[in-house]
C-alpha positions as CSV (number, residue, x, y, z in Angstrom):
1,X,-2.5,45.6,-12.5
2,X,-3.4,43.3,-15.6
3,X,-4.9,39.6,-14.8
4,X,-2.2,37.6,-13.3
5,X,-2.6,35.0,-15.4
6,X,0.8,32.5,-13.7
7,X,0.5,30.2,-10.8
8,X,3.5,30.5,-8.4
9,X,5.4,27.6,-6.5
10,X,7.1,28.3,-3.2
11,X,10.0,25.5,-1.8
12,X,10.2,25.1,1.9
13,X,11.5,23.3,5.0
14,X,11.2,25.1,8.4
15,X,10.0,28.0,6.8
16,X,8.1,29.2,9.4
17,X,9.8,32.7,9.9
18,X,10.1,33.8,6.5
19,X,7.4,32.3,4.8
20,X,4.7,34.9,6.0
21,X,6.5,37.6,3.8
22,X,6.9,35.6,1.0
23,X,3.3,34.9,0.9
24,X,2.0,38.6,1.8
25,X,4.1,39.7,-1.4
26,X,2.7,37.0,-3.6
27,X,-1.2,37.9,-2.6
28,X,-2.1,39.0,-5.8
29,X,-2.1,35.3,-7.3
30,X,-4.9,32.9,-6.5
31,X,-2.9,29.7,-7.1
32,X,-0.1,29.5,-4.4
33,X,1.3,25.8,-4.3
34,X,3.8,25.4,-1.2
35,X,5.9,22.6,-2.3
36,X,7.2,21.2,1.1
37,X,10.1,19.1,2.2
38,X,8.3,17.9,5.5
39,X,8.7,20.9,7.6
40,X,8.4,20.2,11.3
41,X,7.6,23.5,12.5
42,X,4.3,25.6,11.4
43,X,5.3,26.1,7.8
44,X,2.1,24.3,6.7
45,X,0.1,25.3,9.2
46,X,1.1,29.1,7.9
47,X,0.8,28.3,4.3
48,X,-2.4,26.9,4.4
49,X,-3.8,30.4,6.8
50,X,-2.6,32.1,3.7
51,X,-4.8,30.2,1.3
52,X,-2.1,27.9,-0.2
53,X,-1.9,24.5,-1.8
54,X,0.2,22.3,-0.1
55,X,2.1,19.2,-1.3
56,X,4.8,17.7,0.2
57,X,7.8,15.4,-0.6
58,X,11.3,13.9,1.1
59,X,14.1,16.1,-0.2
60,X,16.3,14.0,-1.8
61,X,18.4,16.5,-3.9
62,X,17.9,19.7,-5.8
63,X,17.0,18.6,-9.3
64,X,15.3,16.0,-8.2
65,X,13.0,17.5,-6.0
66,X,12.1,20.5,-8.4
67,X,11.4,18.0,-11.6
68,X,9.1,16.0,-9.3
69,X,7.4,19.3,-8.1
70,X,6.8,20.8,-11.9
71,X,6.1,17.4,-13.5
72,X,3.3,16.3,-10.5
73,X,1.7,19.8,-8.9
74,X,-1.7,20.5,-10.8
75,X,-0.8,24.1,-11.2
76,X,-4.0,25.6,-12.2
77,X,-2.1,28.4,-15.1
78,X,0.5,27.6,-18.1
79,X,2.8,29.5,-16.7
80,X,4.7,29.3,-13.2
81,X,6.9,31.6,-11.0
82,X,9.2,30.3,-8.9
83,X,10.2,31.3,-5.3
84,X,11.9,30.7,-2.1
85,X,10.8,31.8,0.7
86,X,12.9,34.4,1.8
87,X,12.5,35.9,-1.3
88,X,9.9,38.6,-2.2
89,X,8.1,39.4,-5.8
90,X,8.1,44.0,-5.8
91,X,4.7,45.2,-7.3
92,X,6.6,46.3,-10.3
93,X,8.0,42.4,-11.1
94,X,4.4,40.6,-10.1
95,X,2.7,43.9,-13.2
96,X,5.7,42.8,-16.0
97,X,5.4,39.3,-15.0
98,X,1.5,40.0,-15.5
99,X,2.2,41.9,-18.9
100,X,4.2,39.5,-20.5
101,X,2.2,36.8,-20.2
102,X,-0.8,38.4,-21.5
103,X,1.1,39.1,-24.4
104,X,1.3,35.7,-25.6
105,X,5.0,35.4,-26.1
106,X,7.0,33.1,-28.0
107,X,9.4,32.2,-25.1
108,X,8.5,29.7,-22.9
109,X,10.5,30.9,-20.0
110,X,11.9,34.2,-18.6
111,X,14.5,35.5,-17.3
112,X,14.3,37.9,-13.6
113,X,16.5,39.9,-11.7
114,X,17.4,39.1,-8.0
115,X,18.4,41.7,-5.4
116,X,20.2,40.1,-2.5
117,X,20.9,41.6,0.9
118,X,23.6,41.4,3.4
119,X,23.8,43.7,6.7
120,X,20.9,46.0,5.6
121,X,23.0,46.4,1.9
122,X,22.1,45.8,-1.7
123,X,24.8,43.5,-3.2
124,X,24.9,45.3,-6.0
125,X,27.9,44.4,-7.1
126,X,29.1,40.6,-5.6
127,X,26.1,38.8,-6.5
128,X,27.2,35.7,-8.7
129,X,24.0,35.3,-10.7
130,X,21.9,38.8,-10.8
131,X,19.7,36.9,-13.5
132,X,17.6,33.8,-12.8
133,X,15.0,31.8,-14.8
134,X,12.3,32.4,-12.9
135,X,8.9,32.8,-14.6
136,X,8.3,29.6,-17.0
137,X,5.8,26.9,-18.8
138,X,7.1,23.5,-17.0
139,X,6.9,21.5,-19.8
140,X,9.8,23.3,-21.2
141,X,12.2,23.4,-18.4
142,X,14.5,20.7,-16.3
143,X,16.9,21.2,-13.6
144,X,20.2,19.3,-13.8
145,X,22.4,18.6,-10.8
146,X,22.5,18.2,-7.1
147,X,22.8,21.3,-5.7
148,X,22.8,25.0,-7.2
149,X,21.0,23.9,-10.2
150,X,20.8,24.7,-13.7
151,X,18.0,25.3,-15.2
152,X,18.1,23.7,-18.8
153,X,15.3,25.7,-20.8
154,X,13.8,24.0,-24.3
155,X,13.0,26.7,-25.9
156,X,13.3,30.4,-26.0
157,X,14.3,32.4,-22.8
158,X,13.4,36.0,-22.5
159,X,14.4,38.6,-20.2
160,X,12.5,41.2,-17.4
161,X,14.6,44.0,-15.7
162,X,12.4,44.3,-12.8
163,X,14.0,42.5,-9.5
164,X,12.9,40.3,-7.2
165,X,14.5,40.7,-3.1
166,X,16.4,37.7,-1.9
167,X,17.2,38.2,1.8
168,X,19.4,34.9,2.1
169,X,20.4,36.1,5.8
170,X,17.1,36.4,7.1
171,X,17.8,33.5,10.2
172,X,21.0,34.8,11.1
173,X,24.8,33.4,10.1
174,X,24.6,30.4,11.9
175,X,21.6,29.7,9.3
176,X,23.8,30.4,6.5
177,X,26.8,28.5,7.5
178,X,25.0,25.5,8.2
179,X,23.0,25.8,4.7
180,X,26.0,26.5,3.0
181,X,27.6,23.2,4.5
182,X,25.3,21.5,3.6
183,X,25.6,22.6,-0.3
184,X,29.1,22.1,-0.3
185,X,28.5,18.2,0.2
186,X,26.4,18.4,-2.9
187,X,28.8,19.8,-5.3
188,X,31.7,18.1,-4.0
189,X,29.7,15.2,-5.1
190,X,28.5,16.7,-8.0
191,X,32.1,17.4,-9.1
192,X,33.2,13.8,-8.7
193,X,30.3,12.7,-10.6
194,X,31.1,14.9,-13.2
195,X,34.2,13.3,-13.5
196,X,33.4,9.7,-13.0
197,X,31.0,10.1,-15.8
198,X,33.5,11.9,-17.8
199,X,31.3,14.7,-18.5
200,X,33.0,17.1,-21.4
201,X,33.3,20.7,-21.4
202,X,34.1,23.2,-23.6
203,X,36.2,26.3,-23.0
204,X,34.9,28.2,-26.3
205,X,31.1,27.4,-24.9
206,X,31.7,28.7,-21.3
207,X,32.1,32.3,-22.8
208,X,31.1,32.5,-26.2
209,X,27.9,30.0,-25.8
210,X,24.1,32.2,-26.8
211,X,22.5,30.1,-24.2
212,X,23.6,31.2,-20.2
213,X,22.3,27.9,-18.9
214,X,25.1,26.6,-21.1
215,X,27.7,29.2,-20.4
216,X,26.7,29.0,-16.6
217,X,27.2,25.0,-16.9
218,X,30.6,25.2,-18.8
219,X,31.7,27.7,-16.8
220,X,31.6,26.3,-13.2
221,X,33.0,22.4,-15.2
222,X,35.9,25.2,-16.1
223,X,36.0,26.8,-12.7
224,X,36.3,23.4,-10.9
225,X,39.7,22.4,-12.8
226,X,41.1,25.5,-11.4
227,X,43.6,25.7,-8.7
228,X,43.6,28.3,-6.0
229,X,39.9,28.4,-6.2
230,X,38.8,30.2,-3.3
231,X,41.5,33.1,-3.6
232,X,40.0,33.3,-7.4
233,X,36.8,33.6,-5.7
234,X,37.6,35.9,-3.6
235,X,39.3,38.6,-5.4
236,X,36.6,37.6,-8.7
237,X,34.0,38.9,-6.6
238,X,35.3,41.8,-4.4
239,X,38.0,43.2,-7.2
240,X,36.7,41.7,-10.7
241,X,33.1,42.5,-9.7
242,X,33.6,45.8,-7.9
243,X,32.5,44.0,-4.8
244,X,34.1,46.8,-2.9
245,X,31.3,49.1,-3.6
246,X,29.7,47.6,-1.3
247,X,31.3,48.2,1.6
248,X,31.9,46.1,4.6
249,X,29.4,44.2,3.2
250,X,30.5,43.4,0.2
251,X,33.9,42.3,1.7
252,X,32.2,40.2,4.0
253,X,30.2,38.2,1.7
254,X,33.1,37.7,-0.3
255,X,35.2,36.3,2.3
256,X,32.1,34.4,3.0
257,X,31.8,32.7,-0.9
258,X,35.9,32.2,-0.7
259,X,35.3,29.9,2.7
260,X,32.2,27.9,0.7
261,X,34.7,27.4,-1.9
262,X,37.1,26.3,0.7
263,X,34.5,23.7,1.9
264,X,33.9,22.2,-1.4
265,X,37.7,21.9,-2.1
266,X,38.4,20.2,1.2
267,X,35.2,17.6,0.7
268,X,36.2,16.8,-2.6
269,X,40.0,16.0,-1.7
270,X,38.1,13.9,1.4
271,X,35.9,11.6,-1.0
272,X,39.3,10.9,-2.9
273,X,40.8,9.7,-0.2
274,X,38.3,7.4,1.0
275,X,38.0,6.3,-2.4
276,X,42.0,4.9,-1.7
């Protein structure tokens, strides 16, 4: 494998089960920073056992706890990977992640696929965003809003085919339910925000845009005017996207995104009315 030449940042809170993993397929670098959100459980205690910097923060929201991180770690390389930790980096990613920054590029971020998993399946099909900014120079990147962030990139963005494994039901449903509660509080807000602050959109940059982050952005400003939103989820993702392919397990994360939706529409329609 070439010089790995790229530090790598790892966000956590309780991460004690997963995090092992994570940092077993992330041996190869020699400068791990754990950027914690004040776990109480041994999610320090593990991180440090494997050899990594620790520095930890209050959560307060998305964006605003991955700026701080980027702008205030002293990562010791240019470049930085980012990962969760139930995610792991394949051999094959951490060599063209190694390659293409010894080639000196011109972008100053890059593009990765993710694999995620659901009952022991490859969501080959239903995964909303197979491509994520995920190798980068900080200086060049922000995150903008609260939850589900988007990664606004000054520069340019290339891509890698190779995949990471995202296994976002590694702690069981009950994990996933409560997460997934939780980020619908932040996008309902983020959607009244958006509209407060009168935030344009445009229809012709949500599909004809040369930059995803923008399409991504003016798409989901497009897809939160829309009525019927978690039926539109629901059949975008099982029918649109051949989420059927994947079995029981495609329909069942489908149904799964449709109730999220659900939970966003009926938190948004609660701030309203305790706006009244």
């Amino acid at each position: 494998m070439s010089a790995l030449k790229f530090s790598v940042i790892v966000l956590t809170r309780n991460e004690e089960q997963d995090l092992p993993g994570c940092l077993e397929s992330l041996k190869w670098c020699d400068d791990i920073h754990v950027f914690d959100s004040l776990s109480d459980d041994l999610t320090v205690e593990i991180a440090r056992a494997h050899g990594a910097h620790v520095t930890q923060r209050a959560f307060d929201n998305w964006s605003s706890h991955q700026n701080w991180g980027l702008r205030n770690i002293p990562f010791k390389y240019e470049w930085v990977y980012y990962s969760d930790a139930d995610e792991r980096v394949t051999p094959e990613l951490a060599q063209a992640m190694a390659d293409f920054v010894a080639s000196q590029p011109s972008a100053v971020a890059c593009r990765v696929r993710r694999r995620d998993y659901y009952m022991g399946t490859w969501l080959k099909h239903v995964s909303a965003s197979p491509f994520n900014i995920r190798l980068f120079k900080p200086n060049f990147i922000r995150y903008e809003r609260l939850t589900n962030p988007v990664t606004i990139v000054e520069g340019e963005v290339a891509d890698l085919p190779q995949h990471f494994d995202h296994f976002p039901f590694s702690k069981g449903m009950t994990h996933w339910i409560n997460k997934h509660n939780n980020y619908s509080t932040f996008e309902a807000r983020q959607i009244i925000a958006n509209q407060d602050n009168g935030n344009d959109f445009s229809v012709l940059k949500a599909f004809l845009s040369s930059d995803r982050s923008v399409r991504r952005y003016n798409q989901k400003e497009l897809y939160y005017r829309m009525p019927l939103r978690p039926v539109i989820m629901f059949i975008a993702m099982y029918v649109l996207r051949f989420g059927f392919l994947d079995g029981r397990a495609g329909f069942s994360y489908s149904l799964l995104r449709a109730i999220y939706e659900y939970f966003i529409v009926l938190k948004v329609k609660e701030i309203r009315k305790n706006r009244e």
